[in-house]
N, C-alpha and C positions, 0 to 999 in steps of 0.2 A: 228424651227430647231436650230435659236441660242440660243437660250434656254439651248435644251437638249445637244447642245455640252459644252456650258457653265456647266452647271452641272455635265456635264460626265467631265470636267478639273477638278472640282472641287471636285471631287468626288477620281481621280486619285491622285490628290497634297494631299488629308488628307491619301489615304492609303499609299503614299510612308512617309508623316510625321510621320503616325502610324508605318510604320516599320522600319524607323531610329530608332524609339524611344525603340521599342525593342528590335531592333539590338543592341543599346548603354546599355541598363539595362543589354544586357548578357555577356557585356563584360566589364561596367563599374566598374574600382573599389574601389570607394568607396560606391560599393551595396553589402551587404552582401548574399552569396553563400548559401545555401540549395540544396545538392543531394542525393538521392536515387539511391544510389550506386547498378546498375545491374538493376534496374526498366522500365518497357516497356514505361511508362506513367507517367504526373504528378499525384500529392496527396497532401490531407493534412492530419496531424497528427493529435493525439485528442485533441492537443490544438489551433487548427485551421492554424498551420503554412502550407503555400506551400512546397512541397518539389519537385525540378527538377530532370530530370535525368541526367544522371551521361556522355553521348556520347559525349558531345558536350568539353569537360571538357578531356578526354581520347584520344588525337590523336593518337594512336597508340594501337589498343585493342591488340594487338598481340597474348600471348594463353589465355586470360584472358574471362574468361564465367559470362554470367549473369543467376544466379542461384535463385529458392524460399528454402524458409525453408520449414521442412516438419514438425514442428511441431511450436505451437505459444502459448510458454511459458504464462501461465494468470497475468505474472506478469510486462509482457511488458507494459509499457504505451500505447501503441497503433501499429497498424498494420504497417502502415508508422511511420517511415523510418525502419522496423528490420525484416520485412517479406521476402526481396528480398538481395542478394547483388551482388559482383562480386570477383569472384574468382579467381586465376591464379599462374600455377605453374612455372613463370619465371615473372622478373622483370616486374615494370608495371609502369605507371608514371603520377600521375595527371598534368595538367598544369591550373592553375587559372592566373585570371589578376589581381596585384595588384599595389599601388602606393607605389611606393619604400621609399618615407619619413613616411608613416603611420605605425600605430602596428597593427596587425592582432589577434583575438583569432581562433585559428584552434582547430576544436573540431571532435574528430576520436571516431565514432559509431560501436561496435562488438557485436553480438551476438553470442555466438560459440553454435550451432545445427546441425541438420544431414541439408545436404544440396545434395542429389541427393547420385552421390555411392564415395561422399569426408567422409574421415575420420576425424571428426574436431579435432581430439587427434593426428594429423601429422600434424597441422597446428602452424609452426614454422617460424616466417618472422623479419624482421627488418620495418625501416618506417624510413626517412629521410626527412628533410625540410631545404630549406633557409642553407643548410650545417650542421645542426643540428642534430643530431641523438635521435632520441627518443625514439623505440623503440628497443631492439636488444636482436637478438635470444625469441621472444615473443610470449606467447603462450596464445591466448585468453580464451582456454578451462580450463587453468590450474589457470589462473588468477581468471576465475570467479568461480571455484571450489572451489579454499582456502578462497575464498572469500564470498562464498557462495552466490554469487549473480547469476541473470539468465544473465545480458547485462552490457556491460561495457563501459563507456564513459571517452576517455581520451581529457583534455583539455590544451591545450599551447597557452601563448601566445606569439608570434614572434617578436622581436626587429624589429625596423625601419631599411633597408637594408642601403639603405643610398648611393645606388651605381648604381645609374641608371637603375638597373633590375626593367621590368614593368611587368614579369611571375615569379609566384613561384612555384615551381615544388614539390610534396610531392609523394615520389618514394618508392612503395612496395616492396620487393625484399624476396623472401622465403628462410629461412637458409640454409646453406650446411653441416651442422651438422646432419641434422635428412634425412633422406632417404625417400623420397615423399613427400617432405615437402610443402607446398602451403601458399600465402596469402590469405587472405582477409580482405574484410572491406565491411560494411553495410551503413554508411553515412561519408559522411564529412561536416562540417558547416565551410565556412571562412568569419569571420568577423568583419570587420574594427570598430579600437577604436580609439579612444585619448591616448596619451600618460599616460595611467592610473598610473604604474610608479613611485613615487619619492626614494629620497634619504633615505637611512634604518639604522639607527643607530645601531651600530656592537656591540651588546649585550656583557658586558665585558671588552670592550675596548669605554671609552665615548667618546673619539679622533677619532674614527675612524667612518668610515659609508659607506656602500655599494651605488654603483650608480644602482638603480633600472631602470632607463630612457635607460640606451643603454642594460639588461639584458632579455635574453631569458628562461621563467620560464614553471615549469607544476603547473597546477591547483594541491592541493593537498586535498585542505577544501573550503568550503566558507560556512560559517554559518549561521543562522538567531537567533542570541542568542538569547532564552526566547521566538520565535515567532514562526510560521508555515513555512511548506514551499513555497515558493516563485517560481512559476515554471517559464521559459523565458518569456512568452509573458505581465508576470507582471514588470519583469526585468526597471531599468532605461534605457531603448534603447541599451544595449547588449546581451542582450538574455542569459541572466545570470541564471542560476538555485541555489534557495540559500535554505540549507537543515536546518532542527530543528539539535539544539545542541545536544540533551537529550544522542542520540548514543554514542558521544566524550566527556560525563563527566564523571572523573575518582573518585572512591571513592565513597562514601556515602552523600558527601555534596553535594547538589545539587540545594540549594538556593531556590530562588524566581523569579518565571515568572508573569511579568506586563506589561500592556499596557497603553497608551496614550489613554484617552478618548475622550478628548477636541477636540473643532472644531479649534484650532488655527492651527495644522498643524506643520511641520517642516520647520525652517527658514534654507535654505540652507546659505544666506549670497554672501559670495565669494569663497565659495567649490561649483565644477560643480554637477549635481544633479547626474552625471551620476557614480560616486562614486560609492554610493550603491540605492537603491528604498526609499520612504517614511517607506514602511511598515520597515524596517530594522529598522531605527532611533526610530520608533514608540513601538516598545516591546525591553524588555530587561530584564539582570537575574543580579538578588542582592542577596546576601550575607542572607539580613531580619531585621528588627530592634531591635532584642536582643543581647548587644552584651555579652549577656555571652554564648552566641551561637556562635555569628561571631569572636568570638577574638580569638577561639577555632578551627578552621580549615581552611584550604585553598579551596576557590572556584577553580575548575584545570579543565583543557580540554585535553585529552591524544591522540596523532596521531601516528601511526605507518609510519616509513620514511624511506629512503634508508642514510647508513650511508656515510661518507664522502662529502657531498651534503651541501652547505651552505643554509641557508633555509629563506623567508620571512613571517614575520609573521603582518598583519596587522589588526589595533583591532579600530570598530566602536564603538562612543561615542555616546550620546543626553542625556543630563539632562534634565528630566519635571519634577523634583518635588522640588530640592532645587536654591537657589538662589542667595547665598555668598559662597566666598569662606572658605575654611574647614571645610566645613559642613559635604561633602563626601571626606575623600583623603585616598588613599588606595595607595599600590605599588602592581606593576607589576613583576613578575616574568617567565624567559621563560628558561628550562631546569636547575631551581635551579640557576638561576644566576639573580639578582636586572635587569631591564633592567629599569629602572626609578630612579635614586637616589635620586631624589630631591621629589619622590612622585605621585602620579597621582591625579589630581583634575579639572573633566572637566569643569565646571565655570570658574576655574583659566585659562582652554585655549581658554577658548571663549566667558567668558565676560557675557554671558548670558543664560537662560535658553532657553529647544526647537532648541538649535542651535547645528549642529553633527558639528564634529570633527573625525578626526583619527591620528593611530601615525604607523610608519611604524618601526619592529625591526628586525634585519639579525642576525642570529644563524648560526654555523658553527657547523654538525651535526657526533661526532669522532665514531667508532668502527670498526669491523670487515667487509672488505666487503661482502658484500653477507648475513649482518646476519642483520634482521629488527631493528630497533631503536627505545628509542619511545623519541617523542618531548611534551615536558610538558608545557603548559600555566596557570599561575597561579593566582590568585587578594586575596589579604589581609588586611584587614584595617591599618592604618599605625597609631602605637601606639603614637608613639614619639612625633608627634607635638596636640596630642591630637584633633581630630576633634569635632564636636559637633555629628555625627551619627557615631558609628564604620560601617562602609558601605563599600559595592565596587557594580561598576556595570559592565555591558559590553552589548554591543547592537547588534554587529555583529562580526565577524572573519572573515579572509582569511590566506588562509597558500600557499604559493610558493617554491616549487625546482626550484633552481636557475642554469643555464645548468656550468659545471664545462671550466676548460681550454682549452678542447679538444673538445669543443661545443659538450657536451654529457649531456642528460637527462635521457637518459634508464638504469634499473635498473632491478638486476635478476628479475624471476618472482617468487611471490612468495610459501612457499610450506604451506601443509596440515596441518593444527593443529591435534595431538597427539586425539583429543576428532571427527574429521573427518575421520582420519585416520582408526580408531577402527568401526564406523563404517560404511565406504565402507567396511572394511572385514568381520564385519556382515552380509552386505547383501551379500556378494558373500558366504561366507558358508553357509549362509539360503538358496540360489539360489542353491547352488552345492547338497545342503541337498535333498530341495525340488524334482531337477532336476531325481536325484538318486532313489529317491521312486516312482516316477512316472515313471522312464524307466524298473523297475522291474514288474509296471503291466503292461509295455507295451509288454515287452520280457515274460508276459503270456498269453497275447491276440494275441498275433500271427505276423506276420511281417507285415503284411498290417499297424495293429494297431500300430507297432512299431515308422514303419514309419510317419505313422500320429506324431505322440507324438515328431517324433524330428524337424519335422517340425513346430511344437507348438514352442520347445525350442530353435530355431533358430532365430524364431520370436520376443521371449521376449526378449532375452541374446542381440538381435540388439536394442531392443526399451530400454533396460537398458541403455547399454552401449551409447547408442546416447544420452539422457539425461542426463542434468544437475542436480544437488540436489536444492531443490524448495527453501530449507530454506535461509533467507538472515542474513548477523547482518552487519550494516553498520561503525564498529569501528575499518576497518582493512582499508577504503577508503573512499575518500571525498564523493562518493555516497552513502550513505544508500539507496538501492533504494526499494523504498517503492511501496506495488504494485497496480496493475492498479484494480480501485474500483467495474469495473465490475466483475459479478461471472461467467464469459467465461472463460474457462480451456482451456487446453493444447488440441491443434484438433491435430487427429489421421487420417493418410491416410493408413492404415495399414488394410487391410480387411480381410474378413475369419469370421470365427467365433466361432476361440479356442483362441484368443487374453484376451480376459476379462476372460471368460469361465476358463483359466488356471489358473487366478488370486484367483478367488473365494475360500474363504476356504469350504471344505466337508458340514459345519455345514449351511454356507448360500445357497449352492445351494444344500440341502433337506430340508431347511425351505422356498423353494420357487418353485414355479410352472416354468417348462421350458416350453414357448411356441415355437409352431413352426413360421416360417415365414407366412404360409397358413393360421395360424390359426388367425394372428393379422389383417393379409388381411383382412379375414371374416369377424371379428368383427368389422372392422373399412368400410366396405365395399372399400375396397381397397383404404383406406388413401382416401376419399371421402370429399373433402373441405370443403362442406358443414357442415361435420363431425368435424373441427376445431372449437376449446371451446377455444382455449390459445394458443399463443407462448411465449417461454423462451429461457435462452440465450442455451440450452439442442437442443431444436426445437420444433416443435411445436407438441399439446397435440391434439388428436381426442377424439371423444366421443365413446365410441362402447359398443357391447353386445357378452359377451360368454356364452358357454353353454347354448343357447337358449332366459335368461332372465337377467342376473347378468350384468346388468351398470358397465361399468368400462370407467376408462379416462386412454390412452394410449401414454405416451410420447416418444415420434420417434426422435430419435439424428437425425439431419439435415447436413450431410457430408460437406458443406460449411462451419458452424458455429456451429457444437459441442461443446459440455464441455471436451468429450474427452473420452477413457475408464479410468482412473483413476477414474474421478468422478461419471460415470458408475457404475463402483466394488463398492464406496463408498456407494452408497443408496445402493445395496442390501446389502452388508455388514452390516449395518446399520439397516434398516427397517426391515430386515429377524432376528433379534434375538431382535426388540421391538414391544409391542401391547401394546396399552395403548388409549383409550379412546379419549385420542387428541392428538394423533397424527393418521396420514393418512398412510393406512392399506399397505404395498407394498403384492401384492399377487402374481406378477411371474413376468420374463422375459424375452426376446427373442432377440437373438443373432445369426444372418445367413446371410452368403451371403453379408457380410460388414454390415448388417442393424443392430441397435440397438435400442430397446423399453424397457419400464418399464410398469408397469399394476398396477395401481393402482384402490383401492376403488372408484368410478363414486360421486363428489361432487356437489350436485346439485346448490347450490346456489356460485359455485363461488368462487372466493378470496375474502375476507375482505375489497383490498381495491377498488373493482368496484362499492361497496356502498356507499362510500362516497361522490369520486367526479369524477365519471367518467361517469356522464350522465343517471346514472340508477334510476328509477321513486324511487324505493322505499327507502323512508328515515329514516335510522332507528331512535328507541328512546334512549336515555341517557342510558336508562337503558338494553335493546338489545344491547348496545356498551359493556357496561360494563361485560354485559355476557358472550360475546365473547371475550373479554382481559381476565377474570378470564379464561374462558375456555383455550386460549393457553398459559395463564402464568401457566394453570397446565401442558402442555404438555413438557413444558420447566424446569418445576421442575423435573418431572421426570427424563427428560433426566439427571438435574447437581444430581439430586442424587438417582432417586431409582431403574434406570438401575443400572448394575453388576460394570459397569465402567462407572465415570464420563464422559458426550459427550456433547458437545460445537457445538451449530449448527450451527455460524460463520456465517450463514446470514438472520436474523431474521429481515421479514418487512412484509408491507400489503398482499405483493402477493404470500407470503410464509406461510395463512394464509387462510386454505380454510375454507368454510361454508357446511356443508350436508345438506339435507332435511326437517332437525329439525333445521338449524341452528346453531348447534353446532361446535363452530370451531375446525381446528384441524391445527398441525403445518406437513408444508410440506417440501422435496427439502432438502435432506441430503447430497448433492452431494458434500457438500464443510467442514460439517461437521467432527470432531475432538474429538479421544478420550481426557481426561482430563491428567495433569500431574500424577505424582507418587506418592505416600504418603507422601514420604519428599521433591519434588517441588512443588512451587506458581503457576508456567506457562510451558506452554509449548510454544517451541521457533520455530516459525513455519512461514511461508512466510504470508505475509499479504491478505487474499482475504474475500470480500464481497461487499458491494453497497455503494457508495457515497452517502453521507444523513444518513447510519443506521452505518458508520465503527466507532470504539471505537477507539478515540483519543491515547490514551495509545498504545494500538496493534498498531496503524498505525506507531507510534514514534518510538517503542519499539521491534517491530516484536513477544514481547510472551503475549501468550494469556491464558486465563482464562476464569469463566462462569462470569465473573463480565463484558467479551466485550458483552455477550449474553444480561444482563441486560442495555447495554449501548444501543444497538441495538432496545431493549422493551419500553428504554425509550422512544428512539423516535416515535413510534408506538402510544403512550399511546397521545403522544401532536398531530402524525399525527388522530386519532380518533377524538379526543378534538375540534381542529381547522378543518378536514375534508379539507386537503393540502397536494399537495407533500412535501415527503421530502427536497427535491431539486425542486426550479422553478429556473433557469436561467432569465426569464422572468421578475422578479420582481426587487425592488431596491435594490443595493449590502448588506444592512443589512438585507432584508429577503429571500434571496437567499435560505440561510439555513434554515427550521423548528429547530433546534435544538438549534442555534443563535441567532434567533429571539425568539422563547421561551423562555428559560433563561433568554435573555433580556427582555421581557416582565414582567417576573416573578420579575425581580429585581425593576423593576418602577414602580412595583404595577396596571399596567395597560392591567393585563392578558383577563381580559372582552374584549378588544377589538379584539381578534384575535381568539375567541370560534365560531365555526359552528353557523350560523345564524339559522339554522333549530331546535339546541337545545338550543340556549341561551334564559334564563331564565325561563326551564325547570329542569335546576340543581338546587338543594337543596344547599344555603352558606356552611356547614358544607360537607356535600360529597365533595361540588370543592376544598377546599380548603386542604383534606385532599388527593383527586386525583393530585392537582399540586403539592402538596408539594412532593407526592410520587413520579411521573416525574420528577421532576425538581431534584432531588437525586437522582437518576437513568441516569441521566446526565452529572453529576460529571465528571471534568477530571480524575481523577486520580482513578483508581477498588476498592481502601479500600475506600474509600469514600460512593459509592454505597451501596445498603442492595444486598444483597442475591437473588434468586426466593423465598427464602419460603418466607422473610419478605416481598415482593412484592407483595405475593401472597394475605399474609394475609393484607395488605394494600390498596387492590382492594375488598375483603371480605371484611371489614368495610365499603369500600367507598359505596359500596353497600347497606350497612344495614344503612348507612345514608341516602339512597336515600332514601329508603323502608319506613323509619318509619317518625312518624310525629316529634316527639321530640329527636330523636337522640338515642343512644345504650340504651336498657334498664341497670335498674340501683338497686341497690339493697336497702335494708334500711338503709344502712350506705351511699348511696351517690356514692358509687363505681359501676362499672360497672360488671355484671355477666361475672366474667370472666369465668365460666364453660361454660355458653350457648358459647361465643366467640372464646373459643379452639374448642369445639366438634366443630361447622360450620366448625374452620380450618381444623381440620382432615379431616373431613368430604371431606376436598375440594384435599387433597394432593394425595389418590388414588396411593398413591407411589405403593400398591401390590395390593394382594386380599383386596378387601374393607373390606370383613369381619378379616381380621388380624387388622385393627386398630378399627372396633369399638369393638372389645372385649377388644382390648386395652384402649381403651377410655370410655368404660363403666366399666373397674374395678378402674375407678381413681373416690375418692367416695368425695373426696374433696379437693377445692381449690388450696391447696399445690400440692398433687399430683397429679393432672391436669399439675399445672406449669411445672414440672419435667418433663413430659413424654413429652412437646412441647418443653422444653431446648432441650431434646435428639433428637429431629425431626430436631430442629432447625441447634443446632450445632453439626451434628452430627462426631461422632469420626470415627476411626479405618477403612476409607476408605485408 
């Protein structure tokens, strides 16, 4: 008995210690804040952080709602924190705890969506902090419109109070200018820093210099020159998010991006680490070592800014490659004015090499108010004292609004670019176009009919009007926000079944069978589990039978976790005016009742990538791999060029890669899929979506796209065959994390044998592998012009093949050269761009050599698309 009272004390003393301990974490402050603003429950985001709710934080909800979003933009980084927020059409007042000598980063999370019956086009508010104004008259919709972004993230950092206040208040207040006008907000983040801070030399004036230590600034930039991005949880412990440069360089010179190889690392010294991350000091962007290149333009970074606004601009160092001084001196430049007179030479400020630096400079930003600005950062080799490299480098950036006299940050919002502008009013006269010819058959079908049809229109003109435009460019904000890698679309709570159906052009739904809802039943025996062959991020695929005997696999949108009807409309769209060989057949649709399906050809053998390493007995041979690459890199040429219109299928990987009967692959999943530019563009400039592991570096930087991201996409494919691995394993060591990383690096140290499928190593032929990685490993390529094409791809997996095939390698003529007749016809042979019989009578009236070559130039490159 004393025993168990002894334990039962001891048992009470740990839970009341355990709940001090929490009780102090949620009011301590120097613990950094995480809410989920409006949310019923904790979460974490996709990059694993906690996110709390927002109640405990909100003493006074007053008319303030905790509301979901009704649609989930796919370019969200994740569900948490932007799925939920809280609303309210009269003031509203967070209260956090903080420590009145420390600096704070307060980071304010908007997504502007339809949110229940709020119209987020009347959401007009202010936001105030610590006496600070930061927001005023702002409108999140309109912001991330001109913006073109889907979510917006405003970041400030809060000077030390310095006045005994141990709560800070950040207080929403909805404008009185706009009639129903409401706040909201989706997260808040506060969290305590060091006095990050210093004194800023007043560009222009070398006497002078701003006190960065007592200044209340907004995030404007933070860059990762020359490197990747940097998401918070890689952050040096402030949860920093640090973007690629590539959006903010201005001009055609755009230097040179390098990395640190070495295991030495970065010597912080006597700078806190908490500055900027390793990875920042680690990459960085030069100029190049020609200087009759470098002496000849200015390396520039261009920001658009509010005028009137004094601004901080601070620019990360690390030298790894030279080692005395004026080897590298360059001058610094910021809006056309020296900010460096004496030169920039990071040795000179720090003695040595691997060791960062930075230098902090304050710009005073003149023009009209109300009218954008832009602020210029610039690096040039500095002639004068003659260096030994005409060089300049730079390793990171930060850019700061600095709050003015009136403790003011907010700044109009801004408006529509002239090339936006034109067209939303496109789509609204295509939509009024449209609208108009479909109410003329409805006022001849009768009023019933009528009525249906405005009911349709009612529908759309709301799902319009509630979204935002998908496309992003991030050179108008510190965010480029690049988008979330999975291929989950915009989910639709919008039921019926004239939604999609009204979308459709004429020409797709008569090139497609309408099924009914009964009918999919039938076939699938009423969505019968055991029926399930696959799920996708769509939902999941059954196996079923119509018309008695005809195989089909049926993919079923899953109302929780759709793609959405966009991407819906997209594959039929799509698949209804292509037939080709390999690709995968769509032969109808059904739309009722809210339910959405697709009908596709029944593939028996599967995705491509359940053969390699997901458990399945059967393994294929080097040469079965290769079959099945040549086969969907036909499917894929196609698409870039012998459809009507070049189509980009934005997410090309194993499981978009089925197998039929025979084995013959076919390319699937058109849902995200993209007609190609215009005659006279490169890209089409489009929101970022496909799979982490297969997305092309370039698109993800850049947001435009080409068939050169489809080749990037293939490349990895080719190494995931090769090696028989995910694209991505989390699981492994952070250099092979990525197939596509590790690859490359392999390839470079000559030590590609060790990462080949155990089941085919030493089955490939010297001559085949080396002329299959070579082909991969260019396919790779950062940059699109780099890459080959699909047809050269094409033809590149054709030889690697006839390498395998033969004992001595490509037959060869008497002169030593290889038959290049035999070597074209195969290719023909493999392109299938039309009717088969249109190229080989092409290919059989070319009687020699020469004119062989010419009729593959025209295949190759071909013109007058």
């Amino acid at each position: 008995m004393h025993i168990d009272c002894h334990l039962m004390y001891l048992f009470i003393f740990e839970f009341l210690l355990l709940f001090n301990m929490i009780k102090v974490s949620l009011s301590d402050p120097n613990v950094a804040i995480a809410i989920d603003c409006g949310a019923t429950g904790q979460g974490k985001d996709g990059d694993g952080r906690q996110w709390d709710t927002d109640n405990k934080y909100l003493p006074s909800q007053g008319n303030s709602q905790s509301v979901k979003a009704q649609f989930q933009d796919p370019s969200l980084p994740s569900e948490i924190p932007y799925m939920s927020a809280r609303i309210s059409n009269s003031e509203m007042a967070y209260k956090f705890p903080i420590n009145s000598t420390s600096r704070y980063f307060l980071r304010l999370h908007f997504y502007p969506t339809s949110y229940n019956s709020f119209s987020i086009s009347n959401s007009y508010f202010s936001v105030t902090a610590a006496g600070f104004t930061l927001l005023n008259n702002f409108s999140a919709s309109v912001t991330a419109e001109a913006l073109t972004q889907a979510y917006i993230i405003k970041e400030y950092s809060l000077a030390p109070l310095d006045d005994g206040v141990d709560t800070l208040d950040v207080v929403f207040k909805p404008s009185d200018k706009h009639a129903g006008s409401f706040a909201f907000i989706n997260a808040i983040e506060l969290v305590p820093t060091p006095n990050i801070l210093d004194s800023a030399v007043l560009v222009g004036f070398s006497d002078q210099s701003l006190d960065g230590k007592t200044a209340t600034v907004e995030t404007i930039a933070r860059l990762n020159v020359g490197g990747n991005y940097i998401p918070p949880t890689n952050d040096s412990g402030l949860l920093r998010t640090w973007y690629d440069d590539t959006p903010y360089i201005f001009g055609g010179g755009s230097g040179v991006t390098s990395e640190d190889n070495e295991t030495v690392g970065v010597d912080y010294r006597d700078m806190p680490k908490y500055i900027a991350p390793g990875d920042v000091y680690d990459t960085w962007r030069s100029m190049g070592p020609d200087p009759n290149v470098t002496l000849n333009f200015n390396l520039t970074w261009e920001f658009s800014v509010d005028p009137t606004f004094t601004y901080i601009i601070r620019l990360h160092f690390c030298e790894h490659i030279y080692t005395k001084v004026n080897q590298r001196l360059f001058d610094i430049f910021i809006n056309n004015q020296t900010a460096t007179p004496s030169g920039a030479d990071v040795i000179a400020w720090t003695g040595s090499k691997d060791v960062p630096v930075y230098k902090d400079f304050a710009v005073n930003v003149q023009g009209g108010e109300g009218q954008q600005q832009q602020l210029l950062v610039a690096l040039h080799p500095r002639e004068a004292e003659k260096p030994e490299f005409y060089d300049a480098i730079l390793n990171g950036m930060e850019v700061f609004k600095v709050s003015d006299g009136n403790k003011k940050l907010a700044g109009p919002n801004p408006t529509l670019s002239e090339a936006l502008v034109k067209a939303e009013k496109e789509k609204r006269e295509n939509f009024t176009k449209d609208k108009s010819n479909i109410n003329v058959i409805g006022a001849a079908s009768g009023v019933a009919a009528a009525f249906g049809l405005a009911t349709v229109f009612a529908v759309v003109l709301y799902k319009k009007k509630s979204r935002m435009p998908r496309s992003k460019s991030g050179t108008s904000s510190w965010l480029p926000l690049y988008g979330n890698s999975q291929t989950s679309g915009m989910k639709s709570t919008i039921g019926g079944s004239s939604v999609a159906s009204a979308q459709l052009s004429t020409e797709a739904a008569a090139n497609c069978r309408h099924f009914t809802l009964a009918e999919i039943r039938k076939a699938t025996k009423n969505f019968d589990e055991s029926n399930v062959i696959g799920v996708g991020g769509f939902g999941k695929v059954y196996k079923g039978v119509i018309d008695g005997s005809l195989k089909v696999a049926v993919k079923k949108s899953n109302p929780s976790s759709e793609q959405g009807v966009n991407e819906f409309v997209t594959e039929i769209e799509m698949l209804s005016k292509l037939r080709h060989k390999h690709l995968v057949s769509l032969i109808g649709y059904c739309e009722e009742n809210g339910e959405m399906a697709l009908v596709y050809d029944f593939m028996a053998h599967g995705t491509l990538r359940e053969h390699l390493y997901k458990g399945n007995k059967i393994n294929l041979t080097w040469k079965q791999r290769l079959e099945m690459l040549i086969g969907a890199a036909k499917g894929l040429h196609y698409l870039h060029t012998g459809a009507k219109y070049t189509i980009i299928h934005r997410d090309v990987k194993t499981t978009n890669i089925l197998l039929d009967e025979n084995w013959v692959a076919k390319i699937s999943d058109f849902g995200l899929s993209k007609t190609g530019p215009e005659t006279n563009q490169h890209h089409v400039s489009t929101v970022v979506k496909g799979s982490f592991g297969y997305l092309d570096p370039e698109y993800f930087r850049r947001q435009q796209l080409t068939e050169k991201s489809d080749v990037y996409s293939f490349g990895v494919v080719l190494f995931e065959i090769l090696c028989a691995r995910p694209a991505l394993n989390p699981s492994l060591p952070k250099e092979q994390v990525s197939l596509a990383d590790w690859a490359r690096s392999s390839v470079r140290k000559g030590n590609i044998d060790e990462i080949i499928d155990t089941h085919i190593k030493g089955t490939i032929k010297p001559e085949c592998l080396k002329k299959f990685v070579d082909t991969a490993f260019k396919c790779l390529s950062d940059h699109g012009i780099d890459r080959p094409s699909m047809s050269d791809l094409l033809w590149n997996l054709e030889f690697s093949l006839q390498l395998q095939e033969t004992e001595d390698g490509p037959k060869t003529s008497s002169s030593g050269r290889s038959n290049v007749n035999d070597n074209i016809n195969m290719h023909l042979s493999t392109l299938n761009l039309q009717d088969d019989e249109d190229y080989s009578t092409l290919a059989s009236s070319s009687t020699d050599q020469n004119s062989s070559t010419a009729i593959f130039s025209q295949i190759v490159h071909q013109t007058g698309r």
